[in-house]
C-alpha positions, -999 to +999 in steps of 0.1 A: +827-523+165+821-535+205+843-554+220+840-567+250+866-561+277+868-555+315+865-514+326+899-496+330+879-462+347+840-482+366+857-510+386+850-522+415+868-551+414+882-563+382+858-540+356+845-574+350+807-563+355+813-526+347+831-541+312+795-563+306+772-531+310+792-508+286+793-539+259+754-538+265+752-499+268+730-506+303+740-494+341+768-515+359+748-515+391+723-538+369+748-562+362+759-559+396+730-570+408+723-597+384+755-610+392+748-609+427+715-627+426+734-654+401+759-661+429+731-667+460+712-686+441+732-708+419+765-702+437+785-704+404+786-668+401+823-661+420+833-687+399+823-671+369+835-640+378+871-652+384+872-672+351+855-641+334+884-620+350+910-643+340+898-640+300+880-612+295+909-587+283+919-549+296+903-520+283+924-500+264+934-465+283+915-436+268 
């Protein structure tokens, strides 16, 4: 079963968006991306990202 959490070994950041790509088994640069594109045009995206940050849970270390 998937859970979704933020990276512990792909982050840039937080893991945030590298956590999103391995719950959707797709590259982290997409998400990336997508989250970049979110953020210049609807300017929410930083604010998602830090609420996102703030809930989404630690991966467990492997």
């Amino acid at each position: 079963m998937k859970k979704l959490c933020r990276s512990a070994t792909d982050k840039k950041l937080g893991g945030v968006c590298a956590g999103i790509a391995e719950y959707l088994d797709i590259d982290a640069t997409v998400i990336r991306l997508a989250w970049v594109l979110f953020t210049l045009l609807g300017g929410a995206g930083i604010l998602a990202y830090i609420i996102a940050l703030l809930v989404m849970p630690n991966a467990p270390e492997a």
